[in-house]
C-alpha positions in Angstrom: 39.9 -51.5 -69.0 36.1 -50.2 -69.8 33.7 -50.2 -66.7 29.9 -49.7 -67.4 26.9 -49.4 -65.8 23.6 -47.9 -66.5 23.9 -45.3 -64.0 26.9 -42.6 -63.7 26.9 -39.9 -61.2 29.6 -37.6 -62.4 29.7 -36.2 -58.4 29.2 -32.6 -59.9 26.0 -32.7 -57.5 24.1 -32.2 -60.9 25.1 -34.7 -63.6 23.6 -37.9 -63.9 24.4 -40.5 -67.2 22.8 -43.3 -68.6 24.4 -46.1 -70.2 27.7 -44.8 -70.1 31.3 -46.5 -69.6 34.4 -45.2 -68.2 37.5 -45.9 -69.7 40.8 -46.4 -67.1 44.1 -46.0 -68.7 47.3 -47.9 -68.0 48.4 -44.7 -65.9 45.1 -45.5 -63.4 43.6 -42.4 -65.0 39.9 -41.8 -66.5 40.9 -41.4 -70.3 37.5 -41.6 -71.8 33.9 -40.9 -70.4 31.3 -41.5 -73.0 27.9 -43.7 -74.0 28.8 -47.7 -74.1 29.1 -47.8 -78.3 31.3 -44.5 -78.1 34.0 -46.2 -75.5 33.7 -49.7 -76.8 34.4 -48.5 -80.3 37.4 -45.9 -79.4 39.0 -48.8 -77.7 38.0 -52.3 -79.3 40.7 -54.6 -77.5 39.9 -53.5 -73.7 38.6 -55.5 -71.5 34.7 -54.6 -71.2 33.2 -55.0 -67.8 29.6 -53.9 -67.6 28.0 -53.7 -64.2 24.6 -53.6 -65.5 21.5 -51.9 -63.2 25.0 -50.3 -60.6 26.2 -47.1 -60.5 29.4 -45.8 -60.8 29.8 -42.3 -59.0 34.0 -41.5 -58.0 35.2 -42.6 -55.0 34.3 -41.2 -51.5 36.2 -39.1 -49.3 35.1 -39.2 -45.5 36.5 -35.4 -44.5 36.3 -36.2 -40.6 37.9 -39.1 -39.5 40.0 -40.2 -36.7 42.0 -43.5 -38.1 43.9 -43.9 -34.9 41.3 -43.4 -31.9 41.9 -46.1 -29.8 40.6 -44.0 -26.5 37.1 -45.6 -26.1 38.5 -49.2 -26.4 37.8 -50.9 -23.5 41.1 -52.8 -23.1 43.0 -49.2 -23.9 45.8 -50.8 -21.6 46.8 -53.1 -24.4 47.1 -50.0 -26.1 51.0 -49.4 -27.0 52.3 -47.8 -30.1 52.6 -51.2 -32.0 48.8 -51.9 -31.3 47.7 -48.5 -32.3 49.5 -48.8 -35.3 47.7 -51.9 -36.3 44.3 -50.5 -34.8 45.0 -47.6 -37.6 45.5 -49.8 -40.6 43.2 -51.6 -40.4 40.2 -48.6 -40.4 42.3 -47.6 -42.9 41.6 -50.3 -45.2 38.0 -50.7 -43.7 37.1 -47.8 -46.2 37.5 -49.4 -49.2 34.5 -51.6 -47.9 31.9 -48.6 -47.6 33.3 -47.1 -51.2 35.6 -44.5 -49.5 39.0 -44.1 -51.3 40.0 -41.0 -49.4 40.1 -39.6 -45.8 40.9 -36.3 -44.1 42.0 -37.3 -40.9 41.0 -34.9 -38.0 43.4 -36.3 -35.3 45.0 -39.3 -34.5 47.9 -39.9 -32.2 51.3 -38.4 -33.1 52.7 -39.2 -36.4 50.7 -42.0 -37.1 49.1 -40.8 -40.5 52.4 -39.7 -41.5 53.5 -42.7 -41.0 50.6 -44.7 -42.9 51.5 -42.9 -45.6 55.0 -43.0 -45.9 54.3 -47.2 -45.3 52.1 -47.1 -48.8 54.7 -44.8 -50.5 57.5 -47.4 -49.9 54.7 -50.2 -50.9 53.9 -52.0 -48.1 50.6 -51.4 -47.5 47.4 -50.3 -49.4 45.6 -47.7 -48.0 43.3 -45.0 -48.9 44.5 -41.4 -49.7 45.2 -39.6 -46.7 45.5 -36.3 -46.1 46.2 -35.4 -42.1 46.2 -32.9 -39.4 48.4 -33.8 -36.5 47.5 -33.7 -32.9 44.9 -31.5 -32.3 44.8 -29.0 -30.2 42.5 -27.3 -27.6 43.0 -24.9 -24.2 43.9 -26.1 -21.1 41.2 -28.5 -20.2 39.4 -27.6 -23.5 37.1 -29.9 -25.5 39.3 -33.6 -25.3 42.2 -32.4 -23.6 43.1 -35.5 -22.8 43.6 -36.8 -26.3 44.9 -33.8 -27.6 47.7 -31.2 -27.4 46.9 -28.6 -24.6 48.2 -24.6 -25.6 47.4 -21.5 -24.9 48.0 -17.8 -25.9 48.5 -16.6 -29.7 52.3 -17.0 -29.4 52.3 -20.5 -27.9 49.5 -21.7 -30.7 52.1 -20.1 -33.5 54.8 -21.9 -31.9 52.9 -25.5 -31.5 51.5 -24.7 -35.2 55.4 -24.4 -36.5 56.1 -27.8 -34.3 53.2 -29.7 -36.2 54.2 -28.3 -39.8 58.2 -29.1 -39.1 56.6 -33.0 -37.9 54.8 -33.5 -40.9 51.1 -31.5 -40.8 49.3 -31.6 -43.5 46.5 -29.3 -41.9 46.1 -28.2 -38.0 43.1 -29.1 -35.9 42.2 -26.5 -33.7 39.2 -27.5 -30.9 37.1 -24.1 -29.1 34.1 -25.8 -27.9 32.5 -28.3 -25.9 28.3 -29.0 -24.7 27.8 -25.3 -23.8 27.8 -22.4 -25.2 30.7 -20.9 -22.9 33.6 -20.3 -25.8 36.9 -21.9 -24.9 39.5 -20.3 -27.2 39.6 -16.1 -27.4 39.2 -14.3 -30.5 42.6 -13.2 -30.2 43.6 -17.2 -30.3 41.8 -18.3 -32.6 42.7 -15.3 -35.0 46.8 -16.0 -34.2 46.0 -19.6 -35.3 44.1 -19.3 -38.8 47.0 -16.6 -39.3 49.7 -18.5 -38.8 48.2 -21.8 -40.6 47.7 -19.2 -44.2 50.8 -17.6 -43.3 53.2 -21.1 -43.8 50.6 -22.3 -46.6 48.8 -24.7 -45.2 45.0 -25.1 -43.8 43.1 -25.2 -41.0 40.3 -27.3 -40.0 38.3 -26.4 -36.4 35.4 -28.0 -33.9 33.0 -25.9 -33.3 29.3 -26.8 -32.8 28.2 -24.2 -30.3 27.5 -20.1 -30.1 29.6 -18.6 -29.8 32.6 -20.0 -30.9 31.0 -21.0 -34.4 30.6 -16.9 -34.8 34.1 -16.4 -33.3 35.9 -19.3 -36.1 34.1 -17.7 -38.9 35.5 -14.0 -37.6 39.0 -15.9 -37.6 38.8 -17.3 -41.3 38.6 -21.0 -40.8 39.1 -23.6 -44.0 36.6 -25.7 -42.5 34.2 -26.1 -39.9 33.5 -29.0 -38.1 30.4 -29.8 -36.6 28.7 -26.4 -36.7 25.7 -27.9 -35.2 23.6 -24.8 -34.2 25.0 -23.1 -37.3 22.5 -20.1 -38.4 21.3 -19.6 -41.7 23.1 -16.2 -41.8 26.3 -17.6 -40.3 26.4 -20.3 -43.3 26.1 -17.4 -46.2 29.1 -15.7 -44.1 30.8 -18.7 -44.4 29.8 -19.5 -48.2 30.8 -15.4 -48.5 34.1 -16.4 -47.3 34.8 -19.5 -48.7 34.6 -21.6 -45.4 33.3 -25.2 -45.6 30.9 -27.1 -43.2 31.6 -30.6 -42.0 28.2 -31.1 -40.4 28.9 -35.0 -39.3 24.9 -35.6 -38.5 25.2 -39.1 -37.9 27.7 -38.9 -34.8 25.7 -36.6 -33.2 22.5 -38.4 -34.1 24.1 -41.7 -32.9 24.9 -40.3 -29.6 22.1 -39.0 -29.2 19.8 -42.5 -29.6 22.1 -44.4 -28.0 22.3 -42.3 -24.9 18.3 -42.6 -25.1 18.4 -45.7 -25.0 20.5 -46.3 -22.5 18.6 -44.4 -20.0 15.3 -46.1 -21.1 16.6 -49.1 -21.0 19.1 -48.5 -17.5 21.5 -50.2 -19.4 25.3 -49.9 -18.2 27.1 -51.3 -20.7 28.1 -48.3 -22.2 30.4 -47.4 -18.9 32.9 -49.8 -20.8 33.8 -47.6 -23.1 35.3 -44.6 -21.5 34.2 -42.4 -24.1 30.9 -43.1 -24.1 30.4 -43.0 -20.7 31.8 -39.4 -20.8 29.2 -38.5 -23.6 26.7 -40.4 -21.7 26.7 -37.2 -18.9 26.4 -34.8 -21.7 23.3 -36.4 -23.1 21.5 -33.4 -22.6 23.0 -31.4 -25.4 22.2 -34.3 -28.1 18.5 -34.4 -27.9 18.5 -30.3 -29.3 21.7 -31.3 -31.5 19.8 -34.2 -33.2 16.9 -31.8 -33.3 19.0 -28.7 -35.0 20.4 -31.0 -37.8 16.6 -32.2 -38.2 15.1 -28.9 -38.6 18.0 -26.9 -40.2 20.3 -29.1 -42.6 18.0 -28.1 -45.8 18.1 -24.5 -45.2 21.4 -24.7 -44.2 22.6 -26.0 -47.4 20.5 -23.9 -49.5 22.3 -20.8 -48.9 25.0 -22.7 -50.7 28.0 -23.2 -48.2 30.2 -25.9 -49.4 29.2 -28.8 -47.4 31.5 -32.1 -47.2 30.5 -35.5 -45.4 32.4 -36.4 -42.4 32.2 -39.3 -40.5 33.9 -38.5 -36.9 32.5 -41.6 -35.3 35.1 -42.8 -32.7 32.9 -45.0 -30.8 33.1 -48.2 -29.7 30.7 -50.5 -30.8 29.8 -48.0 -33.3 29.7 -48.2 -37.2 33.4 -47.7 -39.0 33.3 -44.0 -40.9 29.7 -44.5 -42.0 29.8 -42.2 -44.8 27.3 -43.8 -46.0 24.6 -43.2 -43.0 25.8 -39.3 -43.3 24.3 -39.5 -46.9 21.2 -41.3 -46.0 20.6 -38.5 -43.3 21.2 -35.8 -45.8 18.8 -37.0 -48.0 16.7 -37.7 -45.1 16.7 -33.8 -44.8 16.0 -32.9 -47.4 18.8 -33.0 -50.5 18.4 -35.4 -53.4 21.0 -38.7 -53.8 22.6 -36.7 -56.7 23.3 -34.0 -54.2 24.1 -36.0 -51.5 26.7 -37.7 -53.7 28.8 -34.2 -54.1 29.5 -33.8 -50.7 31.1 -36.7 -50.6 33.1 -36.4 -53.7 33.3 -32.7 -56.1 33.3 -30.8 -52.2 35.9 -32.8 -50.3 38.4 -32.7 -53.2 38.0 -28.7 -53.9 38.3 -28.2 -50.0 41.6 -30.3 -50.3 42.6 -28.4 -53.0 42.6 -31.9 -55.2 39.9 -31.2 -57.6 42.3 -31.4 -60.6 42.9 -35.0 -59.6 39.8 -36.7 -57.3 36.1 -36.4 -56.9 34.6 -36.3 -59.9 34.1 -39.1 -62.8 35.9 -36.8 -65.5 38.4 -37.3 -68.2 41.9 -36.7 -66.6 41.3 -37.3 -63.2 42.7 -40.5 -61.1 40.5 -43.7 -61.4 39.3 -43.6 -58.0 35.7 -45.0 -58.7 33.3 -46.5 -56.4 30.2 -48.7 -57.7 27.5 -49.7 -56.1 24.3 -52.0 -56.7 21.0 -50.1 -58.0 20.0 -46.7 -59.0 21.8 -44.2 -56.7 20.0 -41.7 -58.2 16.9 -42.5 -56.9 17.4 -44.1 -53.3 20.4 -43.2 -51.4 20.4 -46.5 -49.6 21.7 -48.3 -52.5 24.7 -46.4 -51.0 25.3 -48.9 -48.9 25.9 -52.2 -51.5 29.1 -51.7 -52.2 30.1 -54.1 -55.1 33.2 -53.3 -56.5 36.1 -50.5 -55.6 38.9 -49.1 -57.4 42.0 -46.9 -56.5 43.9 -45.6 -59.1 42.3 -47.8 -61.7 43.6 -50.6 -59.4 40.9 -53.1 -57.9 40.9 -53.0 -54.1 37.7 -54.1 -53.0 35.2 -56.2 -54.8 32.2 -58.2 -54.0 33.0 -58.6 -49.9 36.9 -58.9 -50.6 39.5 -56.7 -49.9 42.4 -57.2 -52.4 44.7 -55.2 -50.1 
């Protein structure tokens, strides 16, 4: 099969092609990148599909998301194992919809990634590419203790690390801060757990959005860094020094922010049935300067060149499913260009995943996971946002408002 379009963003944050077709092999990998006449005439019998004024850019990857968060539903009693299984799936699947073929999942209940994964392994489900932590974890009544697993001391955070690699881990989640700037974990913790994560081989992703605890993860060695929200310049070149990512995931915080606005303008209650909400409703406070920190400091933020992935994190009720695609509109709203934007979301997740030799980029070699979308990407971001057709693995899974999953 040959897909075309007149615009390609490659997702090297640099790269843009005209006229170009992709050509997807048998295997679901990208055999053949090249201008229309070059493909077509290397491979006269394919099928030709030309997309016309779209753009094809590689699939997404939302690197914060929580697939199984069924906390802020306001019916949480119907909640059981079965239910969140379902509730899991079908956010899952949801991605294919906003042009997202691959998730980093930043806690959901126990063993409920694993188990998505091992459902589309034995084929009975289609799902995006996962790649997990397992429960999270945070001090005794740390940042969402009561979602996550509760541990302290550097031996007992080794220990409960081991437990989640034997069950499955893929990565650990480590949370050391709330709405204040009073640090939850010790430097001593924090240390014991990015040591033990490199020390069995695996990564470690951890929320942190306020001083300072962001100072504290970058001392530790962190993969990634979640949030980050009053992240200084100088703290992002240690980090790009280091090779520690940033997650900044603008639009939850921006989200919260409005809507907790709102709220009080308006003396509207509604959000007391979510319990979540009506938990971040108290802390409204700390999102007016959040909102304001991503605002003023994104731009210069990225230019010191930390590796910078989008994340969704939205866990909301009510609220958009992993918009990816408002993350991007934000960051260009900041101050990066479409083309940059687009890496974040593609070239950066993979390398952080350590799956740049098979995702995130349009490139010969790589798996045909290819998103394209309606309009010039290159030159508005919002075009972002009309999907028209999805493929994973050279497979079609989503096109034109249907799911084929």
């Amino acid at each position: 099969m040959i897909i075309s379009a007149k615009t390609i963003i490659t997702g090297d944050g640099s790269t843009v092609l005209r006229d170009s077709a992709v050509r997807i092999n048998e295997k679901g990998l990208i055999e053949k990148v090249g201008s229309r006449e070059e493909v077509a005439a290397a491979y006269p019998q394919e099928t030709f599909n030309d997309y016309g004024d779209a753009t094809i850019i590689p699939g997404m990857c939302d690197m914060h998301c929580h697939l199984g968060y069924w906390y802020s539903q306001p019916d949480s009693f119907n909640y059981n194992d079965q239910m969140i299984m379902m509730y899991a799936l079908q956010h899952a699947q949801a991605a294919f919809t906003k042009g997202i073929t691959s998730v980093r999942d930043c806690y959901s209940p126990h063993g409920v990634c694993r188990t998505l994964k091992m459902s589309e392994e034995k084929g009975f489900i289609t799902i995006p590419r996962i790649t997990h932590v397992d429960a999270g974890m945070c001090m005794t009544g740390g940042h969402c203790w009561d979602e996550v697993i509760q541990v302290d001391g550097p031996w007992a955070i080794r220990a409960e690390i081991r437990k989640q690699v034997r069950d499955g881990a893929e990565w650990v989640k480590v949370l050391t801060s709330h709405r204040s700037h009073i640090p939850e974990y010790t430097q001593e913790e924090l240390d014991a757990a990015a040591d033990e994560c490199h020390r069995r081989g695996i990564k470690c992703v951890v929320h942190a959005g306020t001083h300072p605890s962001i100072q504290m993860c970058i001392d530790a060695g962190f993969d990634t860094i979640e949030h980050g929200t009053f992240l200084t310049v100088e703290q992002a070149q240690q980090m790009k020094e280091k090779g520690i990512s940033w997650t900044p995931t603008i639009f939850a915080y921006t989200y919260l922010y409005e809507v907790c606005k709102k709220n009080i303008e308006e003396g509207n209650a509604d959000v007391f049935s979510d319990p979540v909400a009506a938990k971040e409703q108290r802390d409204y406070a700390f999102y007016e300067p959040a909102y304001e920190s991503y605002r003023d400091n994104f731009k210069k933020l990225y230019d010191t060149g930390v590796t910078v992935c989008t994340g969704s994190d939205m866990v909301m009720y009510g609220a958009p499913v992993l918009p990816v695609q408002q993350e991007l509109t934000y960051m260009v709203k900041y101050g990066i260009t479409p083309v940059q934007a687009i890496q974040t979301a593609t070239a950066n997740p993979a390398k952080v995943l350590g799956r740049e030799d098979e995702l995130g980029m349009i490139k010969e070699g790589l798996l045909a996971d290819i998103t394209v979308v309606d309009g010039d990407l290159s030159a508005d971001i919002n075009c972002v946002f009309q999907t028209n057709t999805v493929f994973l693995g050279g497979k079609k899974v989503y096109e034109q408002g249907t799911r084929y999953v």
